[in-house]
TIKE-426951 format. One record per residue (C-alpha): x, y, z; chain. Coordinates in Angstrom, 1 decimal. Example, Ala and Ser with C-alpha at 12.3 -4.5 7.8 and 13.67 -1.06 7.14 Angstrom:
BEGIN
ATOM|12.3|-4.5|7.8|A
ATOM|13.7|-1.1|7.1|A
# end
This chain:
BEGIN
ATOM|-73.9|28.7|23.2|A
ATOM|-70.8|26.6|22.0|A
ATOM|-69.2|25.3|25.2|A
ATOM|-65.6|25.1|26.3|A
ATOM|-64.7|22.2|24.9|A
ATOM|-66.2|22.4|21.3|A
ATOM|-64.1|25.3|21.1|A
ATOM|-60.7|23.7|21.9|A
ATOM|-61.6|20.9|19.6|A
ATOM|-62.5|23.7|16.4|A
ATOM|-58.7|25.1|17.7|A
ATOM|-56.8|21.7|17.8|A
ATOM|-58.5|20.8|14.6|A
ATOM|-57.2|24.3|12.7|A
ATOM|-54.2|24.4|14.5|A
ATOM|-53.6|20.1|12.9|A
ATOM|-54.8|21.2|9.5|A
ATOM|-52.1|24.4|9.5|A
ATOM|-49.3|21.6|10.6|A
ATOM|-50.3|19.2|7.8|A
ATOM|-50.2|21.9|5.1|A
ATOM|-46.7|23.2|6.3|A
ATOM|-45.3|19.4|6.6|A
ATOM|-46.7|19.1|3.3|A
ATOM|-44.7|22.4|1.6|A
ATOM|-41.7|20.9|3.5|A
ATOM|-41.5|17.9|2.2|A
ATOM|-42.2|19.0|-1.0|A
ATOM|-39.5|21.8|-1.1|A
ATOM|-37.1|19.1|0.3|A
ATOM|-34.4|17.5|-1.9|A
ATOM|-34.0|14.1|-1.6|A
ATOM|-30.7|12.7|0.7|A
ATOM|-27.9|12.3|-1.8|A
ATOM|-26.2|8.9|-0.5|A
ATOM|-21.9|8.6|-0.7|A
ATOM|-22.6|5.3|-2.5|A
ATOM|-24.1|7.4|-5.4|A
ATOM|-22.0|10.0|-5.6|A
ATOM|-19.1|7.7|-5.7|A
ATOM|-20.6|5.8|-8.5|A
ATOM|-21.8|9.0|-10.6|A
ATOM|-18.0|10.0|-10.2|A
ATOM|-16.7|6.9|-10.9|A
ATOM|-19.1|6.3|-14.1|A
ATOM|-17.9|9.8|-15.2|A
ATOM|-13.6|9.3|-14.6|A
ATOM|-13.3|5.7|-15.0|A
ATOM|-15.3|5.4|-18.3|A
ATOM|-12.3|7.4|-19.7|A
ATOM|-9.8|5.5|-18.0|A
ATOM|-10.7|1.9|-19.2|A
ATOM|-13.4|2.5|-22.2|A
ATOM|-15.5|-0.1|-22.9|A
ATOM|-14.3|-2.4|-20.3|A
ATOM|-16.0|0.0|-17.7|A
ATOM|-19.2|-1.7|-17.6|A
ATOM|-17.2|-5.2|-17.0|A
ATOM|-15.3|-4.0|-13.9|A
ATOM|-18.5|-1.5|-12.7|A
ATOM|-20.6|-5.0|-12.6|A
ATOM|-17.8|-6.3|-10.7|A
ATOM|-17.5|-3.7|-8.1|A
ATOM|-20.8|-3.7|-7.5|A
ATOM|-20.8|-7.8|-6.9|A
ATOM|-20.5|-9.7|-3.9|A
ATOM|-16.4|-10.0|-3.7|A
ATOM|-14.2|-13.4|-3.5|A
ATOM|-12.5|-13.9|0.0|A
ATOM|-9.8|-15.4|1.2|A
ATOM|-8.2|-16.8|4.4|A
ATOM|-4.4|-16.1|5.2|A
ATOM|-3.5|-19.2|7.9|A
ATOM|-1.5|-18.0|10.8|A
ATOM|1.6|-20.1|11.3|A
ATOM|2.1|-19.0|14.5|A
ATOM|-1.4|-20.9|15.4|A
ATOM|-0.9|-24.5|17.6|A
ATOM|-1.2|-26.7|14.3|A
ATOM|-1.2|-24.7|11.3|A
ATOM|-1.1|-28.1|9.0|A
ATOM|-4.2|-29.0|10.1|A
ATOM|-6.0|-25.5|9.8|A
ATOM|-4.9|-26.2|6.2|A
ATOM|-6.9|-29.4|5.9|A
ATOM|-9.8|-27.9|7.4|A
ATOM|-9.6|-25.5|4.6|A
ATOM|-9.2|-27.9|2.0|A
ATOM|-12.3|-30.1|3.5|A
ATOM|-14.4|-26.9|2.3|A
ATOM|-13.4|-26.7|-1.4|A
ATOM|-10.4|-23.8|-0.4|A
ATOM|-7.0|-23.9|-2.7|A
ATOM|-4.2|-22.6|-1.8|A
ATOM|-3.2|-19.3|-4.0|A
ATOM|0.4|-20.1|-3.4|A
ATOM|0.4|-23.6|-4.6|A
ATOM|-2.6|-23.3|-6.8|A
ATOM|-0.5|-21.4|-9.5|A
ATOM|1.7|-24.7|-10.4|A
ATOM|-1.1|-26.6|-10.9|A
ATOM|-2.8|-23.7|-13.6|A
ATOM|0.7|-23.0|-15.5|A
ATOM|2.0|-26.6|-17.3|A
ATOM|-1.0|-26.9|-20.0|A
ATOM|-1.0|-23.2|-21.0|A
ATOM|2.5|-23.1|-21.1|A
ATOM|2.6|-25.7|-23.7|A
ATOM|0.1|-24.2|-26.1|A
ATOM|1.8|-20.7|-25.7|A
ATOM|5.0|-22.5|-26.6|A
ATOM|6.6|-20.9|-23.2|A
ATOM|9.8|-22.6|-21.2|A
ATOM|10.3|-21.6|-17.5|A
ATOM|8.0|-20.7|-14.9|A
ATOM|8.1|-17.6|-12.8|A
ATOM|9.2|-18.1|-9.2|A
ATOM|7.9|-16.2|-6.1|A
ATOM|10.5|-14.5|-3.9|A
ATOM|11.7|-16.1|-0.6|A
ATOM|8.9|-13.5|0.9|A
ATOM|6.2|-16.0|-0.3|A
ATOM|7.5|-19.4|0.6|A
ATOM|6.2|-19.6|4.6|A
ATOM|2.5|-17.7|3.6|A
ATOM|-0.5|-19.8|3.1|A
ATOM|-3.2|-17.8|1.4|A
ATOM|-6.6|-20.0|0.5|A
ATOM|-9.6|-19.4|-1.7|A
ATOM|-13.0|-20.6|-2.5|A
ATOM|-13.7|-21.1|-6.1|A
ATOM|-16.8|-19.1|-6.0|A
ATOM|-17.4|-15.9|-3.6|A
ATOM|-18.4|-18.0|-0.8|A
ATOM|-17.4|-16.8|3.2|A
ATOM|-15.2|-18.9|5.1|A
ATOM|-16.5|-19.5|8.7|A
ATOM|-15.5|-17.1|11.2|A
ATOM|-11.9|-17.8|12.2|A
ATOM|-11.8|-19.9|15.8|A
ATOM|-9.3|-19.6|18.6|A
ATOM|-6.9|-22.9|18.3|A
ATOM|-5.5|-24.5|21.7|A
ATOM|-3.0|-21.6|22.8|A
ATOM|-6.2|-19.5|22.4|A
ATOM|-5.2|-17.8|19.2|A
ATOM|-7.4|-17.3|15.9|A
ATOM|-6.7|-20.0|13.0|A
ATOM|-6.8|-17.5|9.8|A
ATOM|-7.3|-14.0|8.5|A
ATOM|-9.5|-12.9|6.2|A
ATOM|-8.8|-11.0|3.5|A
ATOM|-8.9|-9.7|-0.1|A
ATOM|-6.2|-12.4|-1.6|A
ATOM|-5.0|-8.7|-3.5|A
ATOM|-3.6|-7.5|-0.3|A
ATOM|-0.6|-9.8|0.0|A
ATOM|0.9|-8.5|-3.5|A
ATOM|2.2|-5.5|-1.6|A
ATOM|4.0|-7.5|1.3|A
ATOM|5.3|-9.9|-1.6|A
ATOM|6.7|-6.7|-3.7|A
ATOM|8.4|-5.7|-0.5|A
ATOM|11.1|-8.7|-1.6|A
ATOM|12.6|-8.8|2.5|A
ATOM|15.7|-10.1|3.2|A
ATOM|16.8|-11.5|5.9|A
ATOM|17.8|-9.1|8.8|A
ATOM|15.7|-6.4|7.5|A
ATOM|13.9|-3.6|9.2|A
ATOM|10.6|-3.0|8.1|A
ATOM|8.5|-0.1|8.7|A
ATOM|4.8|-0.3|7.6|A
ATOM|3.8|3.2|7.6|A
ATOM|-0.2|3.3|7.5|A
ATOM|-0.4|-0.3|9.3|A
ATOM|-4.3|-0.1|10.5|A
ATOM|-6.0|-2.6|10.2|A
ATOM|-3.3|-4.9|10.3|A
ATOM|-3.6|-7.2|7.4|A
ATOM|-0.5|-6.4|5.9|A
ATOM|1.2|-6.6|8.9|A
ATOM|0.6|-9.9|10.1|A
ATOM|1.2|-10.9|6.6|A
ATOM|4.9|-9.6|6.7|A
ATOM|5.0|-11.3|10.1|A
ATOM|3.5|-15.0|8.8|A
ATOM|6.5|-15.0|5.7|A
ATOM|9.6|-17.0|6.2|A
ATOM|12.2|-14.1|6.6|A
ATOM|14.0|-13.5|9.7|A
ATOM|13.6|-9.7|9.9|A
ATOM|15.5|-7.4|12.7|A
ATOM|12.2|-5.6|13.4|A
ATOM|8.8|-4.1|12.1|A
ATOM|7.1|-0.9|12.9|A
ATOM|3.4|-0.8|12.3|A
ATOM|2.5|2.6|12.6|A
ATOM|-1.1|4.0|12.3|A
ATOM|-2.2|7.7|13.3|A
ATOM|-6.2|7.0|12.9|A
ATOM|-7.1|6.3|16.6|A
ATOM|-10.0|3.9|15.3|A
ATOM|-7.8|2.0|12.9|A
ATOM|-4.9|1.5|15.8|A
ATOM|-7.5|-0.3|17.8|A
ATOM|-7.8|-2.4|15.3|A
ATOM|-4.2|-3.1|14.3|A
ATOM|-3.5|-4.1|18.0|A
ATOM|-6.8|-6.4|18.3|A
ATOM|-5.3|-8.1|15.4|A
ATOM|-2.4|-8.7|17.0|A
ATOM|-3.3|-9.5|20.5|A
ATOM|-5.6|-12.0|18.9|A
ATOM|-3.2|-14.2|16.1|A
ATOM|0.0|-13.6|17.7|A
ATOM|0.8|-15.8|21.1|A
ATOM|1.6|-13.7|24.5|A
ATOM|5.0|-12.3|24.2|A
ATOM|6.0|-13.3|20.4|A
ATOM|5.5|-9.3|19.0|A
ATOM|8.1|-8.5|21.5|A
ATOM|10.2|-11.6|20.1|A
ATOM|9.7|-10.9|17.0|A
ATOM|10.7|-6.8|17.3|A
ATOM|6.8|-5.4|16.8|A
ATOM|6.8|-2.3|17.7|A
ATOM|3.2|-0.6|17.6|A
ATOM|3.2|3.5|16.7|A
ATOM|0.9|6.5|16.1|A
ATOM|2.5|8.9|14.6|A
ATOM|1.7|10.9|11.3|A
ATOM|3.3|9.1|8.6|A
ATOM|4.2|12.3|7.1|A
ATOM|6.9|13.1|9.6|A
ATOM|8.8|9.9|9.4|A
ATOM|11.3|11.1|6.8|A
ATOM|12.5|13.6|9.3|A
ATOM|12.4|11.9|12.7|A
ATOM|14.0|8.8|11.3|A
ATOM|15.7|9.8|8.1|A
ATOM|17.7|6.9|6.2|A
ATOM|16.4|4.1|9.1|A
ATOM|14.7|1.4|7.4|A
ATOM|15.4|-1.4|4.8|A
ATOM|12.2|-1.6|3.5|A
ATOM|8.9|0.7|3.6|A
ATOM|5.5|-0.2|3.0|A
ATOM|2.7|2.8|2.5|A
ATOM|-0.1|1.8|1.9|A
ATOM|-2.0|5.1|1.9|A
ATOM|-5.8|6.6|2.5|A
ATOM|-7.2|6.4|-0.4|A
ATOM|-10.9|6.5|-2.4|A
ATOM|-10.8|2.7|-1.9|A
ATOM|-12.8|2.6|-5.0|A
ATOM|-14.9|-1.0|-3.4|A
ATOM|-15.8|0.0|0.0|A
ATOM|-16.9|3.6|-1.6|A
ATOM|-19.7|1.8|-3.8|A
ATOM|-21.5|-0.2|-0.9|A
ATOM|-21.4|1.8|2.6|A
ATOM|-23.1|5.1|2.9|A
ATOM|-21.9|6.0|6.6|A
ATOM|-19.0|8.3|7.3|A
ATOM|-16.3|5.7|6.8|A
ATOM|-17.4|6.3|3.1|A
ATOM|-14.4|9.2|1.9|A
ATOM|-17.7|10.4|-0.5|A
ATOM|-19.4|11.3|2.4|A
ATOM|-20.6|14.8|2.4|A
ATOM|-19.0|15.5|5.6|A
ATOM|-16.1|14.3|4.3|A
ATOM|-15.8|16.8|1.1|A
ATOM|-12.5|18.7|2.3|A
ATOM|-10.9|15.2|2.9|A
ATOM|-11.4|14.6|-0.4|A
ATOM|-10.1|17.2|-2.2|A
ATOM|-6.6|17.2|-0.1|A
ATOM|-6.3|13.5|-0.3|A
ATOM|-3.9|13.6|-3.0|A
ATOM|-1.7|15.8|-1.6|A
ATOM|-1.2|13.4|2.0|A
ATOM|-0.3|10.3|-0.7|A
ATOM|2.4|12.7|-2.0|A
ATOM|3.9|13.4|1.4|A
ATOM|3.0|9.9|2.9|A
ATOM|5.4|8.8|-0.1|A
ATOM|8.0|11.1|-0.1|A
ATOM|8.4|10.6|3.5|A
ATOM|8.9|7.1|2.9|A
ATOM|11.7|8.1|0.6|A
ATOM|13.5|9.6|2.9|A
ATOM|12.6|7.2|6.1|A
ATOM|14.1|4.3|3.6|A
ATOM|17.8|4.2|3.4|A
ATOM|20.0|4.1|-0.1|A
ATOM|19.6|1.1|-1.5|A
ATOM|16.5|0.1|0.4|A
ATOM|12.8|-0.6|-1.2|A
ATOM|9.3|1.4|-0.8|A
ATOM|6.5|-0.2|-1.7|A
ATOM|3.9|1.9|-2.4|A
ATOM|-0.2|0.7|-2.9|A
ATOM|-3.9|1.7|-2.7|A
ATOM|-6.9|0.1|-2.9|A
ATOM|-7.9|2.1|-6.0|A
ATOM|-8.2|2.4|-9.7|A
ATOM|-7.4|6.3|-10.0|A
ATOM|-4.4|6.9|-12.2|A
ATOM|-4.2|10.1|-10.4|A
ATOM|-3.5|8.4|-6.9|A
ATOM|-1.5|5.5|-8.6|A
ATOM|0.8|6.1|-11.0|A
ATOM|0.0|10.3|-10.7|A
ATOM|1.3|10.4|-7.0|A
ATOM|4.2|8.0|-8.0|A
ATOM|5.6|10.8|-10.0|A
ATOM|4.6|13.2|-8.2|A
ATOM|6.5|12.1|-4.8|A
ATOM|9.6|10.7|-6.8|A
ATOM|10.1|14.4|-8.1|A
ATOM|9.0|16.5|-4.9|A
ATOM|11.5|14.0|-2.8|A
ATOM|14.6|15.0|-5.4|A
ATOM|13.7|18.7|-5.5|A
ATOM|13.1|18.7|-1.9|A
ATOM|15.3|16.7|-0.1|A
ATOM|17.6|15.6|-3.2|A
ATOM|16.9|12.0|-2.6|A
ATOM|16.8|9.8|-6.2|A
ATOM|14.7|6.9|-7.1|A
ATOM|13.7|4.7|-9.4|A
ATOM|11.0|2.3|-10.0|A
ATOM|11.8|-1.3|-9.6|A
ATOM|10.0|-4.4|-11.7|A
ATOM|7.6|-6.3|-10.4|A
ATOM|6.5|-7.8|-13.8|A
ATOM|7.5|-11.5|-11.6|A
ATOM|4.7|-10.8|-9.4|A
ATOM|2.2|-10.4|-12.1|A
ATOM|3.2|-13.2|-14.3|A
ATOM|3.1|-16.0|-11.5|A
ATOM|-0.4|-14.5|-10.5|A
ATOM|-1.9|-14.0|-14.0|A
ATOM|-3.9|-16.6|-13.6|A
ATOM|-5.3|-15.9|-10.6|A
ATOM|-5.7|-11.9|-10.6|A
ATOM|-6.7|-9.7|-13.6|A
ATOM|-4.1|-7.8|-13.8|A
ATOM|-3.9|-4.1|-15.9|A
ATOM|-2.6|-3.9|-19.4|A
ATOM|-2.6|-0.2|-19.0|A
ATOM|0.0|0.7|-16.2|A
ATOM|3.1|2.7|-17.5|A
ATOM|4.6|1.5|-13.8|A
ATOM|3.5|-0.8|-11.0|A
ATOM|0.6|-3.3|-11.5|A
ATOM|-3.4|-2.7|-10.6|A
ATOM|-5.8|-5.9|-10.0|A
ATOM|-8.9|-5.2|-11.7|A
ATOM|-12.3|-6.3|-10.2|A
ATOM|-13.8|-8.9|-12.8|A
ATOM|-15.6|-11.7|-13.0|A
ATOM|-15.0|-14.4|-11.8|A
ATOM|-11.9|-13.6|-10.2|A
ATOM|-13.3|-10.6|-8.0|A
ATOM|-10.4|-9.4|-6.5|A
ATOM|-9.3|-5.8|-5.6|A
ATOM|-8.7|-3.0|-6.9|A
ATOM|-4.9|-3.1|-5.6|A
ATOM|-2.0|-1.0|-7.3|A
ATOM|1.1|-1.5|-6.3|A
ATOM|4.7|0.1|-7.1|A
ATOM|8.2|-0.8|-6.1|A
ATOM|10.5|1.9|-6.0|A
ATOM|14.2|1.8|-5.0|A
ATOM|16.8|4.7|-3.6|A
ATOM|19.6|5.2|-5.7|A
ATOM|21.4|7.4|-3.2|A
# end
């Protein structure tokens, strides 16, 4: 007779065939995970193949390459000179200066007289970069206990410079997080009357006022009239219509870099975020037209993404401009910024395809961006 426990065993041993079998017509039914990095590069092989042709494959290699950095020095810092030496000790040139250096010879062949100058924006910021895509040290805290540099893609400052402050402006940086941009405007010689850096996203806020805390000495964003908001950058047009000098939007948007190399839920190609997705176009049309009506007459918007999408560059452009004059009857128009691209020609690759703004193309070797980035100035 078949004891006890020689029949338990004959029942486990059933029962962990059955479990196999059914794992086994799981796993085979079961489609494998679809990653956002994929599905951002299917669509982007699909829309941008169209969009630039053969030269495609050029920027796709670029995109999916290990990116150039740079380090934007903080002048508020204890010895800022001497950050810039350190800099220099590691192979770094300065974007700023490096420029003058490029121009003379390929002037002379092109037969061309003049150089382009920056605007007074540029002439306090310090922007440097390696020659190859090498990382500069993590940035230390100086003697007043604030951090040396920031780093950065060297694209990101275009937008600050397109800004073209004066003196005495107020500034309102409407989608500020993660502060970049901000403590760009900040680090440039202009006196301004006061900056806003506004950011709904709670995660992005935290961010923007680490960043602060940490480059900016105890007391000197009151001094210098930082004031740090969350509100939704669509409402700003109504709550403080006509109120600013200059505008800076630099919207959500597929942020075309990020999108090919991080699969979590920061990634807008995540499935989770789908509806996102589908209605981002629609928030960069009211981010911009708000900003249209937050700016007063005469007063600049700068508007830019970290994209290559002629639907969320030049497409919302358009797009806002006309909803803002059938809506609120406010009239733009669309400012040059052909300066900006002709002193950094030879350090970005710039576009030869946009009707209005400019877009940095990823390329090698100067893997920078994407950035697109369009002035646009109230008529009334």
């Amino acid at each position: 007779m078949e004891t006890v426990q020689g029949l338990l065993s004959r029942r486990y041993a059933r029962l962990a065939l059955h479990q196999v079998r059914y794992k086994k017509t799981v796993y085979r039914n079961r489609k494998p995970p679809t990653w956002a990095s994929q599905v951002a590069l299917d669509m982007f092989d699909q829309y941008y193949k169209r969009q630039f042709g053969t030269r495609w494959s050029s920027i796709r290699l670029a995109l999916l390459s290990e990116p150039k950095h740079a380090a934007l020095v903080n002048n508020f810092g204890h010895d800022p000179e001497a950050v810039c030496a350190d800099l220099e000790a590691l192979g770094a040139v300065d974007v700023m200066d490096g420029q003058q250096a490029l121009r003379p010879a390929r002037r002379a062949k092109r037969g061309v007289r003049g150089s382009p100058s920056l605007p007074v924006t540029a002439t306090n910021l310090r922007l440097y970069s390696m020659a190859d895509t090498s990382r500069f040290p993590p940035a230390q805290p100086d003697a007043d206990g604030i951090l040396t540099y920031y780093a950065m893609d060297a694209a990101s400052v275009l937008p600050v410079l397109a800004l073209n402050l004066n003196s005495g402006d107020i500034v309102l940086d409407m989608c500020a997080g993660p502060g970049g941009k901000t403590l760009a405007i900040l680090n440039t010689s202009v006196s301004l009357s006061g900056i806003i850096a506004n950011e709904p996203k709670s995660s992005r806020l935290k961010r923007l006022n680490q960043v602060l805390r940490l480059y900016l000495q105890r007391g000197l964003s009151v001094q210098k009239g930082v004031k740090v908001t969350s509100f939704d950058g669509c409402r700003w047009g109504k709550v403080s219509a006509n109120s600013f000098d200059r505008v800076l939007v630099d919207v959500p948007c597929t942020t075309d870099r990020h999108s090919l190399t991080h699969d979590e839920k920061t990634n807008i190609f995540h499935v989770a975020r789908a509806r996102e997705r589908t209605e981002l176009t629609d928030l960069q049309v009211k981010l911009l037209s708000s900003a249209l009506a937050a700016v007063r007459p005469g007063g600049e918007v700068v508007y830019s993404t970290c994209t290559m999408s002629q639907m969320q560059n030049e497409g919302v452009v358009y797009m806002a401009m006309e909803h803002a004059n059938q809506n609120s009857n406010i009239l733009a128009e669309v400012a040059d910024v052909s300066g900006l691209v002709q002193f950094f020609r030879n350090t970005f690759t710039f576009s030869e395809g946009c009707r209005i703004g400019a877009l940095v193309l990823p390329s090698l070797p100067n893997n920078w961006g994407p950035m697109y980035f369009c002035r646009l100035r109230r008529i009334n």
